[in-house]
Backbone as JSON Lines, residues from 0, in Angstrom:
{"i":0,"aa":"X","n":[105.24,-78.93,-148.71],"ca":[104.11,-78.05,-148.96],"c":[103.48,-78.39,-150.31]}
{"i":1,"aa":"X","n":[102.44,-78.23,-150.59],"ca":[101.57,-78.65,-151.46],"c":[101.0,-77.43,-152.33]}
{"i":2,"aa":"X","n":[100.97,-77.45,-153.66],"ca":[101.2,-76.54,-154.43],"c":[99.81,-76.31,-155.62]}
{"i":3,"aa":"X","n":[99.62,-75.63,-156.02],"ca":[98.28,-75.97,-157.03],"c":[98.23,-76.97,-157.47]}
{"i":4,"aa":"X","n":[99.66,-76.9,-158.5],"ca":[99.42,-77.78,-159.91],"c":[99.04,-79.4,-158.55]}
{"i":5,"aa":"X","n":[99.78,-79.6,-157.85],"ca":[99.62,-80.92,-156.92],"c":[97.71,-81.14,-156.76]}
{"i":6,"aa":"X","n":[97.19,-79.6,-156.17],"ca":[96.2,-80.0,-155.79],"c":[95.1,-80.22,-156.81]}
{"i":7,"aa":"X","n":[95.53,-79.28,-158.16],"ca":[94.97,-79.74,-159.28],"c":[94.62,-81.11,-159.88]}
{"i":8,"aa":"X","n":[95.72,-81.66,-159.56],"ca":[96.11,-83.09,-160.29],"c":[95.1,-84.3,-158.84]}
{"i":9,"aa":"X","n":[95.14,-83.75,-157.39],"ca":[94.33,-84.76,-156.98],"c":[92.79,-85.27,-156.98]}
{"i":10,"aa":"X","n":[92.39,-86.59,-156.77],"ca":[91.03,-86.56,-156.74],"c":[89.88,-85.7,-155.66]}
{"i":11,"aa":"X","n":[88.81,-85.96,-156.5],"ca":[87.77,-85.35,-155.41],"c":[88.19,-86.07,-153.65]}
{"i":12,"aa":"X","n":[88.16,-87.32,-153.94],"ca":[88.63,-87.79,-152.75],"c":[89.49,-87.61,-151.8]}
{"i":13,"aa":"X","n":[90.96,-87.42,-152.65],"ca":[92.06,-87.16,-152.0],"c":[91.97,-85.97,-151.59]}
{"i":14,"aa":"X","n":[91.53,-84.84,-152.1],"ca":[91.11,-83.54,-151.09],"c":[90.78,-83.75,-150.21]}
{"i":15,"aa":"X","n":[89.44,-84.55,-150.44],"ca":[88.19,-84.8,-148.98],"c":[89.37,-85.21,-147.61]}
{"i":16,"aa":"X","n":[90.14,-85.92,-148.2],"ca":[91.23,-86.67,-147.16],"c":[91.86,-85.4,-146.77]}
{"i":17,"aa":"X","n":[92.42,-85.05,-147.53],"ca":[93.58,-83.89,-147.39],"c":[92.95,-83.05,-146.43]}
{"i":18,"aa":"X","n":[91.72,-82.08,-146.21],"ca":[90.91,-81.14,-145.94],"c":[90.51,-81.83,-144.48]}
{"i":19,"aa":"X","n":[90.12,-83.43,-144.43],"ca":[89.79,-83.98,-142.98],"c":[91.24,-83.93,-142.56]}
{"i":20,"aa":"X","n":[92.19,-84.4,-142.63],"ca":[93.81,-84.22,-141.78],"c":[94.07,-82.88,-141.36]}
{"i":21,"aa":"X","n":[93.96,-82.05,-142.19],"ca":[94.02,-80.41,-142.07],"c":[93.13,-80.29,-140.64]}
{"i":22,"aa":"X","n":[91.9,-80.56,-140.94],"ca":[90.44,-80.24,-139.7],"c":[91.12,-80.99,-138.37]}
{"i":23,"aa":"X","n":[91.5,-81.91,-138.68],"ca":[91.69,-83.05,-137.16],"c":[93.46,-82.52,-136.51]}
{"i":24,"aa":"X","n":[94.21,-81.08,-137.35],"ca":[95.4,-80.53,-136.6],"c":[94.44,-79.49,-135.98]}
{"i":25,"aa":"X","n":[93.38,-79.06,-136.28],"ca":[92.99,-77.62,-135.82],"c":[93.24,-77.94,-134.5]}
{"i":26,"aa":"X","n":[93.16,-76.72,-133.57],"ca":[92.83,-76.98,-132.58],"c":[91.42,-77.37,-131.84]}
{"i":27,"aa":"X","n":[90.91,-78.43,-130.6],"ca":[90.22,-78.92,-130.49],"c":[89.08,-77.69,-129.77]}
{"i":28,"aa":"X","n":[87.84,-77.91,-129.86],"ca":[87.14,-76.86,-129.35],"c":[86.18,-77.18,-127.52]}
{"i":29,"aa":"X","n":[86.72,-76.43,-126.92],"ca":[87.32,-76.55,-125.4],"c":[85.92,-77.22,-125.06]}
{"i":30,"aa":"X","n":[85.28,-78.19,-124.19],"ca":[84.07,-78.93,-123.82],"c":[83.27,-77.53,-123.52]}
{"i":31,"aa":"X","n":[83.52,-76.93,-122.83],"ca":[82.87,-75.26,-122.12],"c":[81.95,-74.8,-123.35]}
{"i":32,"aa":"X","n":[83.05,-74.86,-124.05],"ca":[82.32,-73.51,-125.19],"c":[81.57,-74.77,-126.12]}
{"i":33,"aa":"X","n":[81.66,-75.99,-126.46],"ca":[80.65,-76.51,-126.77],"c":[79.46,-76.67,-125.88]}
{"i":34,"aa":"X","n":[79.37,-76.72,-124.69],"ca":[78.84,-76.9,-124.24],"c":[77.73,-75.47,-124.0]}
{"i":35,"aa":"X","n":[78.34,-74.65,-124.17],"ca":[77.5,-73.3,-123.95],"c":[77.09,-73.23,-125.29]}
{"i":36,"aa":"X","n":[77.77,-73.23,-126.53],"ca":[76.48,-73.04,-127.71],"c":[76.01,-74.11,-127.79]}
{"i":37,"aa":"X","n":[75.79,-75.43,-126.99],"ca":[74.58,-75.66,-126.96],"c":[73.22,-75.15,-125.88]}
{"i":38,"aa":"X","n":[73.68,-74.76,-124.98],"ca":[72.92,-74.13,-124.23],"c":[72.18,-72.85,-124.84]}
{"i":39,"aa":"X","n":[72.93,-72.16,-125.71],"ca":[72.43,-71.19,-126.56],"c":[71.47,-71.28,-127.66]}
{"i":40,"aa":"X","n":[72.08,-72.94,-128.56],"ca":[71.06,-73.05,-128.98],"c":[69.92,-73.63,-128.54]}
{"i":41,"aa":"X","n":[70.11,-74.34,-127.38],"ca":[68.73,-74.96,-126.97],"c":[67.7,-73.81,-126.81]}
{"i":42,"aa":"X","n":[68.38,-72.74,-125.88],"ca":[67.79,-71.35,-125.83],"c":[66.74,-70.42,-126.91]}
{"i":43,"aa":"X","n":[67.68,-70.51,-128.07],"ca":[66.82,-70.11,-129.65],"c":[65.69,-71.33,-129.52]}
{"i":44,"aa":"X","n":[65.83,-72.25,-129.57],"ca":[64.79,-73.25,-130.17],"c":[63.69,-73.25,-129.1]}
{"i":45,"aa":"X","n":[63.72,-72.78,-127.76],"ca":[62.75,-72.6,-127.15],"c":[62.05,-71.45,-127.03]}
{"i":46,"aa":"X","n":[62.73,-70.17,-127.17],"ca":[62.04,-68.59,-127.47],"c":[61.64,-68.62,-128.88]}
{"i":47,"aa":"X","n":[61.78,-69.48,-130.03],"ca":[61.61,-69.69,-131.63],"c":[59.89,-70.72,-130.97]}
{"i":48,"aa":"X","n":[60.44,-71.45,-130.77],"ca":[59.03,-72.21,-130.4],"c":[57.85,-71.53,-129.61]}
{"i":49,"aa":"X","n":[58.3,-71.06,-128.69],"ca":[56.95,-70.23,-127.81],"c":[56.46,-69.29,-128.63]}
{"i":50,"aa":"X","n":[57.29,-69.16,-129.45],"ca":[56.93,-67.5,-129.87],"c":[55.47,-67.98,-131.04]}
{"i":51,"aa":"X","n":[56.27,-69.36,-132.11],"ca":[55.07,-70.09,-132.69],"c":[53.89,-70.23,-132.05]}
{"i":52,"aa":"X","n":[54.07,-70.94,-131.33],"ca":[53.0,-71.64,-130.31],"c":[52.17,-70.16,-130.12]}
{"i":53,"aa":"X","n":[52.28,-69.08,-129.94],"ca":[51.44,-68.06,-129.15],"c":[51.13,-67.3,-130.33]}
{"i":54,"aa":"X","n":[51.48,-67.27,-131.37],"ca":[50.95,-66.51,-132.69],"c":[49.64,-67.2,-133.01]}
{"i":55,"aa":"X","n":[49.0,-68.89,-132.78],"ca":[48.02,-69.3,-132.81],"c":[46.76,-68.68,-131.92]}
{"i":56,"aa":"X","n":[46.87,-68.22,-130.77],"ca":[45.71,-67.8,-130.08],"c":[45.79,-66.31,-130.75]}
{"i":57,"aa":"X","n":[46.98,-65.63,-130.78],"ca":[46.94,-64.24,-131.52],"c":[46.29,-63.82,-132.71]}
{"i":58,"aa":"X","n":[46.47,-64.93,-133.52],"ca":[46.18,-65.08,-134.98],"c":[44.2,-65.3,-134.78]}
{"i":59,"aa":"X","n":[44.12,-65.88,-133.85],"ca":[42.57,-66.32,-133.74],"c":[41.96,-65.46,-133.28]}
{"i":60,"aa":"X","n":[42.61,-64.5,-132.21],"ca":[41.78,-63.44,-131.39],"c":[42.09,-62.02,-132.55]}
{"i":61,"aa":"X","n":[42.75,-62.07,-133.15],"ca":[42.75,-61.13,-134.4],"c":[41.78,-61.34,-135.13]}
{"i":62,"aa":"X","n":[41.66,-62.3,-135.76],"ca":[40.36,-62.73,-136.65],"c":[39.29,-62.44,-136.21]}
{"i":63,"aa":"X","n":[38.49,-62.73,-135.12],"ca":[37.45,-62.17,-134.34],"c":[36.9,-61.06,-133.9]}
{"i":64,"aa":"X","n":[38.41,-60.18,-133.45],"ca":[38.52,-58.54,-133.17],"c":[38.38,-57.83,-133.93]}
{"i":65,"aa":"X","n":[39.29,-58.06,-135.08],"ca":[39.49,-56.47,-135.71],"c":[38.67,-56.17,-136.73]}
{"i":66,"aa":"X","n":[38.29,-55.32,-137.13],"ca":[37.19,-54.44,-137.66],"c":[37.54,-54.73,-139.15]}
{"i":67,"aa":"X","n":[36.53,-54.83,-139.87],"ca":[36.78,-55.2,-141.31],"c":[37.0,-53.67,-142.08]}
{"i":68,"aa":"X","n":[37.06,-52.34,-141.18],"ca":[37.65,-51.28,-142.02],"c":[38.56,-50.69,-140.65]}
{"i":69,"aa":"X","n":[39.15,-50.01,-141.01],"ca":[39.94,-48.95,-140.05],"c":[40.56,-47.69,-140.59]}
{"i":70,"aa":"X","n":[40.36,-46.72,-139.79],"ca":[41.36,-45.47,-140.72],"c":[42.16,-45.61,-139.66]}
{"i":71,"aa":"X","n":[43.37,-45.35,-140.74],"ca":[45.09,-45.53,-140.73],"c":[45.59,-44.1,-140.15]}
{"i":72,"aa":"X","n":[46.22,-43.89,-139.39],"ca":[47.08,-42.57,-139.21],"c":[48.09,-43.0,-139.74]}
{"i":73,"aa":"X","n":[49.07,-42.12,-140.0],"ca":[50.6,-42.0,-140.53],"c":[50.72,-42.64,-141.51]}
{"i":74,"aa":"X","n":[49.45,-42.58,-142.89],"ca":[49.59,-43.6,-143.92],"c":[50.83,-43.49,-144.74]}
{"i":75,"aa":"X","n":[50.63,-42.79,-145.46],"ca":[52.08,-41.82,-145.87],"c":[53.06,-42.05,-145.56]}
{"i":76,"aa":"X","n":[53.26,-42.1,-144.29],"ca":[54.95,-41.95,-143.63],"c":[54.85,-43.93,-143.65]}
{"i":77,"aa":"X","n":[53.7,-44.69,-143.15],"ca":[54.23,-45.86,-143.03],"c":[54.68,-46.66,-144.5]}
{"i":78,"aa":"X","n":[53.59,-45.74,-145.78],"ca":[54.49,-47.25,-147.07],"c":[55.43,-45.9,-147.4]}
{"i":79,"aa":"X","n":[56.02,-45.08,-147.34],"ca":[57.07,-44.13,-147.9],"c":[58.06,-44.99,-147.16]}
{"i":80,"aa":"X","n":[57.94,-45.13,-145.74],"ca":[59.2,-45.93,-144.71],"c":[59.39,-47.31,-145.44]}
{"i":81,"aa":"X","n":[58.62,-47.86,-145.92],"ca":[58.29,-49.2,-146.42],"c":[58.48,-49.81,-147.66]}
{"i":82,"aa":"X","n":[58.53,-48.61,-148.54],"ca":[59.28,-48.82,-150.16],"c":[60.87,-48.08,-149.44]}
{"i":83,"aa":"X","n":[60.96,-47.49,-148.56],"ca":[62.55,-46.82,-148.68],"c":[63.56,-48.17,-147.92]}
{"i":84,"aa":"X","n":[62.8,-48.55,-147.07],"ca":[63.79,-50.0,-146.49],"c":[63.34,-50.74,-147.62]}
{"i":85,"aa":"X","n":[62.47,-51.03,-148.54],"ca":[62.51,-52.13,-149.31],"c":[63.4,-51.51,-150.57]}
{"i":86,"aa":"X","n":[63.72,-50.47,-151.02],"ca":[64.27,-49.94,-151.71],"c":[65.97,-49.7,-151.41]}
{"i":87,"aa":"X","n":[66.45,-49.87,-149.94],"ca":[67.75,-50.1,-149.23],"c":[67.93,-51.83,-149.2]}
{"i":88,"aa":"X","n":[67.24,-52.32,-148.97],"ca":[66.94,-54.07,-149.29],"c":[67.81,-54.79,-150.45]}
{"i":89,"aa":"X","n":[67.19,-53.87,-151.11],"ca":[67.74,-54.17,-152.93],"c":[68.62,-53.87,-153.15]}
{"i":90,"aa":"X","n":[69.2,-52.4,-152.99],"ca":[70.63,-52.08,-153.07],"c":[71.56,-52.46,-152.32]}
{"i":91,"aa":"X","n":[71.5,-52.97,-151.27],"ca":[72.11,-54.46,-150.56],"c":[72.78,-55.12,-151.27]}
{"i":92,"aa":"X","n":[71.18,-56.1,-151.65],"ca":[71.73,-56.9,-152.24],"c":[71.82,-57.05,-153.92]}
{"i":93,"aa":"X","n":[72.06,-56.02,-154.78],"ca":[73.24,-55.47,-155.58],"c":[74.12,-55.35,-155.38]}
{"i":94,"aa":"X","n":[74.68,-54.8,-154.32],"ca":[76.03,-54.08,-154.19],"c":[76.7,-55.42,-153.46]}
{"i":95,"aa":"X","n":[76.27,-56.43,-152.78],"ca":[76.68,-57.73,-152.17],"c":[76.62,-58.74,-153.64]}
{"i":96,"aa":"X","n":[76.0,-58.65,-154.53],"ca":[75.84,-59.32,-155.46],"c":[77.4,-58.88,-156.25]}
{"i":97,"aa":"X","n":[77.57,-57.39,-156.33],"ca":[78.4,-57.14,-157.47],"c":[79.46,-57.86,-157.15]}
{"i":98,"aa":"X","n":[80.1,-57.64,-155.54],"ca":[81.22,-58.06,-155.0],"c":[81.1,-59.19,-154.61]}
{"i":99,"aa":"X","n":[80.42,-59.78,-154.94],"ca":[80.49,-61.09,-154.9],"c":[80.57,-61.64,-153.12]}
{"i":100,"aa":"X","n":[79.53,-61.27,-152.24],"ca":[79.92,-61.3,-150.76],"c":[78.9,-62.65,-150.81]}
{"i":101,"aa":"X","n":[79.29,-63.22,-149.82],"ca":[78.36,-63.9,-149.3],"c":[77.09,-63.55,-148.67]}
{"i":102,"aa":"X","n":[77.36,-62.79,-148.13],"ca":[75.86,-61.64,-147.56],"c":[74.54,-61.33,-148.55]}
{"i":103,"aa":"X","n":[74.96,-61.91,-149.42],"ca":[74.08,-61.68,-150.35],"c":[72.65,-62.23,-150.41]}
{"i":104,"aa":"X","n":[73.2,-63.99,-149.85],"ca":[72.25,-64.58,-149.24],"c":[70.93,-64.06,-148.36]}
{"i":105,"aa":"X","n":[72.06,-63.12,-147.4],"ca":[70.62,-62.86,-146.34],"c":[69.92,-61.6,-147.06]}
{"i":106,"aa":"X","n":[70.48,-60.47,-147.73],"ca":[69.58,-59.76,-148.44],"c":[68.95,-59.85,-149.09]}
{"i":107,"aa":"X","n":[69.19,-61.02,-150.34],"ca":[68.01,-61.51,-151.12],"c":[66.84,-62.35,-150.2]}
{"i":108,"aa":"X","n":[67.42,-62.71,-149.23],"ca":[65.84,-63.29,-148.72],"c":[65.18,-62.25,-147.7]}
{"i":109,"aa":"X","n":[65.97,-61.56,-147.45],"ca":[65.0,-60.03,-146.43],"c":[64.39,-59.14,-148.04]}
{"i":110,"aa":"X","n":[64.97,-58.77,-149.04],"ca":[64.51,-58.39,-150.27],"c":[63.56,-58.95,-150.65]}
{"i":111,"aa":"X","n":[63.26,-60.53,-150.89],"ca":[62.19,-60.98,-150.99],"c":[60.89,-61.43,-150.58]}
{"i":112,"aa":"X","n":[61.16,-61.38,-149.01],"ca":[60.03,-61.03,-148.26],"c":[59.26,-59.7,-147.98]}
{"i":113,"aa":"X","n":[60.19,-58.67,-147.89],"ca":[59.95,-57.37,-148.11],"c":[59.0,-57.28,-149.92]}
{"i":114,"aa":"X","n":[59.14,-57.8,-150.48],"ca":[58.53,-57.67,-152.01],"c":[57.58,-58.5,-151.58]}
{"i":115,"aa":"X","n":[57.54,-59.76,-150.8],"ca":[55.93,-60.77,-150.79],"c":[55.15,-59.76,-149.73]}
{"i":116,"aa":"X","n":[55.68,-58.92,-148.91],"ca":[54.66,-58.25,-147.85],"c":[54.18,-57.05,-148.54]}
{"i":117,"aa":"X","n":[55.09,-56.44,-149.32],"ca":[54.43,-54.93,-150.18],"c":[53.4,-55.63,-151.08]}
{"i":118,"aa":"X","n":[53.58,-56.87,-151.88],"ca":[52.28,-57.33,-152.6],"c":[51.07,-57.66,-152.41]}
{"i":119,"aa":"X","n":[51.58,-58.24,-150.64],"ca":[49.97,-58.68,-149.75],"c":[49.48,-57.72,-149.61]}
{"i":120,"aa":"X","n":[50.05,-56.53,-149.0],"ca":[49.33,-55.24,-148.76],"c":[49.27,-54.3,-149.59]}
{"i":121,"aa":"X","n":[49.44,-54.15,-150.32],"ca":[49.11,-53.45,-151.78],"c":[47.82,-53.65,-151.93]}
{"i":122,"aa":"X","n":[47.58,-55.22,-152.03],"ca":[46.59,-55.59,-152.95],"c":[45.53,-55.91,-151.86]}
{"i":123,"aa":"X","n":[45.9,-56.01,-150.22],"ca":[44.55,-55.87,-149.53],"c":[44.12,-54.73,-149.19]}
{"i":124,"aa":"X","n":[44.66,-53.53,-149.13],"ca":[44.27,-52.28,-148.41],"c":[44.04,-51.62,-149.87]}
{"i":125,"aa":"X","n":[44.32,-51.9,-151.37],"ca":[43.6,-51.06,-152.48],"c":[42.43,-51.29,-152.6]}
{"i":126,"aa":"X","n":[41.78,-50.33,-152.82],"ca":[39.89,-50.34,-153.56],"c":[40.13,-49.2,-154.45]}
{"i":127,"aa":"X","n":[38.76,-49.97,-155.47],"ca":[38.4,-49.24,-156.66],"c":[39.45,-49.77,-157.79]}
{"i":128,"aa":"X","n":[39.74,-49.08,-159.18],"ca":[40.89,-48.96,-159.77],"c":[42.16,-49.5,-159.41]}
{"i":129,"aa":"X","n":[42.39,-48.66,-158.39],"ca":[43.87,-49.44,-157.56],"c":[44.09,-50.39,-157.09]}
{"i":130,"aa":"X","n":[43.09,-51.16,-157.0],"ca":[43.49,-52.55,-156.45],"c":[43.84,-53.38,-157.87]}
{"i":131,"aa":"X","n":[43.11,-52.95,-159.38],"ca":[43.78,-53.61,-160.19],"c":[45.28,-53.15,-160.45]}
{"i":132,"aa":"X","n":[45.62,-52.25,-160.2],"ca":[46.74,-51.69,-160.67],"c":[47.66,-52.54,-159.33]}
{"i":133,"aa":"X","n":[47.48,-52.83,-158.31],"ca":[48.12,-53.4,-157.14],"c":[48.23,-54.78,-157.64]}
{"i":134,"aa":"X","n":[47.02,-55.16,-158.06],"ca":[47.07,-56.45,-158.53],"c":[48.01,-56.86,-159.52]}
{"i":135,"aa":"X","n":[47.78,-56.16,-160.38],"ca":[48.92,-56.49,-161.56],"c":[50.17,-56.19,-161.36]}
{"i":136,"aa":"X","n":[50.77,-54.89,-160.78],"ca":[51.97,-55.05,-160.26],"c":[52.34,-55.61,-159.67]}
{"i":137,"aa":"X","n":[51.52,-56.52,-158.49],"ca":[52.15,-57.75,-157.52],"c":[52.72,-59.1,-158.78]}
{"i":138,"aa":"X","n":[51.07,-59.39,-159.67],"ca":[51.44,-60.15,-159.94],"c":[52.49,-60.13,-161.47]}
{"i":139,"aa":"X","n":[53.33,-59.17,-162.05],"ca":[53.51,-58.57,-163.15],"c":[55.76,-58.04,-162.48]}
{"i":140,"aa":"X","n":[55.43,-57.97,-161.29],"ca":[56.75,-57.5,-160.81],"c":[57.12,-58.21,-159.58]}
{"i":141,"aa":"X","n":[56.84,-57.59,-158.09],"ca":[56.44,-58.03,-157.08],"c":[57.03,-59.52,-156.96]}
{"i":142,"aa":"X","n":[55.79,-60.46,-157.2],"ca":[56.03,-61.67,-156.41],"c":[56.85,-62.66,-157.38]}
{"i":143,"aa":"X","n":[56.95,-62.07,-159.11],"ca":[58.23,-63.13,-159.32],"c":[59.51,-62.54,-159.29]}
{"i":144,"aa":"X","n":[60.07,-61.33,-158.7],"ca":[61.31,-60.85,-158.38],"c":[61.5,-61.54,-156.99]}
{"i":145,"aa":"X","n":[60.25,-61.51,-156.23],"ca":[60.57,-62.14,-155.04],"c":[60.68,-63.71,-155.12]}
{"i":146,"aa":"X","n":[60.18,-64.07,-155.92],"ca":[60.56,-65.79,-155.84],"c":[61.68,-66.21,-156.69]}
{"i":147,"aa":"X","n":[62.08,-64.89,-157.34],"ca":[63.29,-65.2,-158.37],"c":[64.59,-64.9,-156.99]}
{"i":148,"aa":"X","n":[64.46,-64.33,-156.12],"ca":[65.05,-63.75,-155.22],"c":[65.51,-65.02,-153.98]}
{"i":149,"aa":"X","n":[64.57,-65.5,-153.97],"ca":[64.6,-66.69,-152.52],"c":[65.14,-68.17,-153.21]}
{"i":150,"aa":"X","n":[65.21,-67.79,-154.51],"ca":[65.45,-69.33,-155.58],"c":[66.54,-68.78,-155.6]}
{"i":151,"aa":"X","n":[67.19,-67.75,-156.1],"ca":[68.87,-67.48,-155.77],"c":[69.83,-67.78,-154.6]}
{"i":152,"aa":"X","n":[69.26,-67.25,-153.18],"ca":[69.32,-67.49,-152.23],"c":[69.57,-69.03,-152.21]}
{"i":153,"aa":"X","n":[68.29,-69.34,-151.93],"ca":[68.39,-71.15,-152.05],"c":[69.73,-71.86,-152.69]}
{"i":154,"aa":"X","n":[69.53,-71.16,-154.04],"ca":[70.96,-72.02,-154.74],"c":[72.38,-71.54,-153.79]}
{"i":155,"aa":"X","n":[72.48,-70.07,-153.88],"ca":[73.94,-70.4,-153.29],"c":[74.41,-70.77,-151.94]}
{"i":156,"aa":"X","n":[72.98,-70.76,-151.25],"ca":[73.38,-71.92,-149.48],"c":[73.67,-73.25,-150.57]}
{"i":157,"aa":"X","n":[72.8,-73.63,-150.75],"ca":[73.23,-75.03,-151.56],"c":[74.93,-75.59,-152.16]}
{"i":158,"aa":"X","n":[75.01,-74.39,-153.04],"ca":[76.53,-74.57,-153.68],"c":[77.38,-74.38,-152.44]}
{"i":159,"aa":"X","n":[77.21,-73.42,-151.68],"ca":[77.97,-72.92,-150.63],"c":[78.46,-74.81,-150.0]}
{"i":160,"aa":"X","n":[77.05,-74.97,-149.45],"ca":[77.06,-76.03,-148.74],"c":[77.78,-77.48,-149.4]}
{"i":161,"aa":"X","n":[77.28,-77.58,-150.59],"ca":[77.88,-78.65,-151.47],"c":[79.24,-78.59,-151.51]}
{"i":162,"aa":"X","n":[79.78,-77.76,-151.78],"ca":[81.85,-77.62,-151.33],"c":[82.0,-78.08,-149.98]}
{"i":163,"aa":"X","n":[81.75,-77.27,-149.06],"ca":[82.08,-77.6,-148.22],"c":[81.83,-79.17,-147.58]}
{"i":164,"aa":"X","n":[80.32,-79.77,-148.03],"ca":[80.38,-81.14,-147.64],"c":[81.42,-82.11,-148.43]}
{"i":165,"aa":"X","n":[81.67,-81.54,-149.85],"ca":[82.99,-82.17,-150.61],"c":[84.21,-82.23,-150.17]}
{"i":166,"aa":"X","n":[84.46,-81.03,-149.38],"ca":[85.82,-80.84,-148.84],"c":[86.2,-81.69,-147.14]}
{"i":167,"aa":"X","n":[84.55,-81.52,-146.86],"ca":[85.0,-82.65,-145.56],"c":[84.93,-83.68,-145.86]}
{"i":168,"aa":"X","n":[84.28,-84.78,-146.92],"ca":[84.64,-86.05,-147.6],"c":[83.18,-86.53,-147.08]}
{"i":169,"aa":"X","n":[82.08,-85.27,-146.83],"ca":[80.84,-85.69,-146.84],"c":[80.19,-85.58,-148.14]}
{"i":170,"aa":"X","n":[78.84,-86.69,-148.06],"ca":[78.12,-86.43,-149.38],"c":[77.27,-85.66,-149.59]}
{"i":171,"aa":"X","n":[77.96,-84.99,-151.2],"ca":[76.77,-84.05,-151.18],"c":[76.03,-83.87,-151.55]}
{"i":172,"aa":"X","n":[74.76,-84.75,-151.73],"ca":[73.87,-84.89,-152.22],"c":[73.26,-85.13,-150.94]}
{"i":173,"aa":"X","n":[72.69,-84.15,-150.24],"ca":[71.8,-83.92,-149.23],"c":[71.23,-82.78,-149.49]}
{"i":174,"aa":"X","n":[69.44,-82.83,-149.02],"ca":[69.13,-81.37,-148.97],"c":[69.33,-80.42,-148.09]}
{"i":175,"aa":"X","n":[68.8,-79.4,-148.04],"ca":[69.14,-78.6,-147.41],"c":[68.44,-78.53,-145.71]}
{"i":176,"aa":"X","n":[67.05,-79.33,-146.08],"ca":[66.5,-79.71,-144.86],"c":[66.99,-80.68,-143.76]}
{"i":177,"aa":"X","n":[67.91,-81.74,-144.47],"ca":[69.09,-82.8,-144.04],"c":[70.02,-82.22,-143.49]}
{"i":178,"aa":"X","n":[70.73,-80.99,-144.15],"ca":[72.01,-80.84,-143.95],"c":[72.21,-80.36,-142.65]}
{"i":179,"aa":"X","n":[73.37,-80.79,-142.19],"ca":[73.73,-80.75,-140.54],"c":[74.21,-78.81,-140.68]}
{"i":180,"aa":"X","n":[73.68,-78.11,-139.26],"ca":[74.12,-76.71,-139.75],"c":[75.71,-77.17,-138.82]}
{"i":181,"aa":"X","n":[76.18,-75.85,-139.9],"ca":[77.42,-75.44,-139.66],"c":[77.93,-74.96,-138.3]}
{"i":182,"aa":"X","n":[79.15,-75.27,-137.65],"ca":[79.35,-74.15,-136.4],"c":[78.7,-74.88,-135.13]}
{"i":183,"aa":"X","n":[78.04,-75.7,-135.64],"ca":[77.06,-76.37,-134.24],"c":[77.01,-77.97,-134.32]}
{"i":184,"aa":"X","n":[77.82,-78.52,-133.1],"ca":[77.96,-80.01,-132.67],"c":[77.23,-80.54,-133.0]}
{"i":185,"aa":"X","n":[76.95,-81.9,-133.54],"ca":[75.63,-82.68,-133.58],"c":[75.61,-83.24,-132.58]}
{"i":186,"aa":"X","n":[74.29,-83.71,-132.05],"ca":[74.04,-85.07,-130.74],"c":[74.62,-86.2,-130.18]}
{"i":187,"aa":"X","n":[75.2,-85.46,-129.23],"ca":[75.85,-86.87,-128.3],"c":[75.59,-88.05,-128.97]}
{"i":188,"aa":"X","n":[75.89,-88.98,-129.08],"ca":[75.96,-90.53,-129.85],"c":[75.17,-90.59,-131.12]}
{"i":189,"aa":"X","n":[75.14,-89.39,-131.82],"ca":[74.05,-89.47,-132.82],"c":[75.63,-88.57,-134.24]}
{"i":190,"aa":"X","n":[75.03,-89.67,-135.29],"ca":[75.86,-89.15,-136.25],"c":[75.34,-88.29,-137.06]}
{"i":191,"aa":"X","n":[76.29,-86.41,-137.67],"ca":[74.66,-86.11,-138.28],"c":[74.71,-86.86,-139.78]}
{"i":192,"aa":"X","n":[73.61,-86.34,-140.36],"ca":[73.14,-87.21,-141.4],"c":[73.89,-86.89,-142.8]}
{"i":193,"aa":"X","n":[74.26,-85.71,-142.96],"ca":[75.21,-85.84,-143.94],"c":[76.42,-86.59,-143.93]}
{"i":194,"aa":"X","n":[76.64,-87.14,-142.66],"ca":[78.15,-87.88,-143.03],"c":[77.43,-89.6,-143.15]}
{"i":195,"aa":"X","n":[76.94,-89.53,-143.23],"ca":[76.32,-91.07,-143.91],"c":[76.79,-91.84,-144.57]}
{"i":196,"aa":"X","n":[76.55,-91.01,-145.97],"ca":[77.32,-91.6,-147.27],"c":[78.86,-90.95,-147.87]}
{"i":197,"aa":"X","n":[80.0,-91.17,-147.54],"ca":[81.55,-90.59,-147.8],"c":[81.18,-90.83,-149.34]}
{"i":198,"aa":"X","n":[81.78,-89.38,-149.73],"ca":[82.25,-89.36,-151.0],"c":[83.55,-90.16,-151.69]}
């Protein structure tokens, strides 16, 4: 058995080794069930795609339709609902931050989109006075908590990801747009692209 001070003392490499021998006792994962999350994911990537594809005629027949004013019912209740989930958003991801969860990830980026959509609409539905006051709080709070928010995010998929490509004896110096996802087979005769270059 293998002990800190041991694993202390080995190279980056000899982990990478150590960590692939470990992976290749697991047990093997049954053809079926690979075979069904890929069916699953082929599934996402085609309801993800249509759904793109049809926001273009939507997006166009919106532009054309809708009325350059409208009165709002339930104004009130809709941004009160709308700062209180963006206000549960945050304390999320605080309380995932304190404890250090991994989850943290997905709340800072639902937190920070929630902060880029309260700034768009702030600052398109204010007139008079308030739209400067919308304005400046978007641009004054708002949109650099939210980009300070999705740049956090970003980093710790990154670090996340960077160990783990170290520990399988992949390189890690791939981006994040490169990097093969986790949990999911790569392509029949196709190698993915992070294992390219061995550390």
């Amino acid at each position: 058995m293998i002990g800190d001070a041991e694993l202390r003392s080995m190279t980056a490499e000899e982990r990478a080794d150590l960590a692939r021998r470990l992976a290749a006792l697991a047990p093997r994962v049954a053809r079926r069930s690979v075979a069904a999350a890929e069916r699953v994911r082929r599934q996402f990537v085609i309801v993800v795609g249509v759904a793109s594809v049809l926001m273009i005629p939507w997006v166009i027949t919106l532009a054309f339709r809708l009325p350059p004013r409208y009165l709002a019912g339930h104004w009130r209740a809709t941004w009160v609902g709308f700062d209180v989930a963006l206000g549960i958003t945050l304390t999320c991801t605080a309380l995932a931050a304190l404890r250090r969860r991994q989850v943290v990830v997905l709340w800072a980026l639902v937190s920070g989109t929630l902060l880029s959509c309260d700034a768009w609409f702030d600052i398109l539905t204010a007139s008079g006075p308030d739209r400067w006051v919308s304005l400046a709080t978007a641009l004054a709070i708002e949109v650099p908590l939210a980009v300070w928010l999705f740049f956090v995010a970003h980093h710790l998929v990154r670090i996340s990801m960077r160990r783990l490509l170290i520990l399988s004896g992949q390189s890690p110096e791939v981006t994040l747009w490169r990097m093969p996802l986790l949990g999911v087979p790569p392509r029949r005769g196709r190698q993915p692209e992070a294992e390219v270059t061995r550390v």
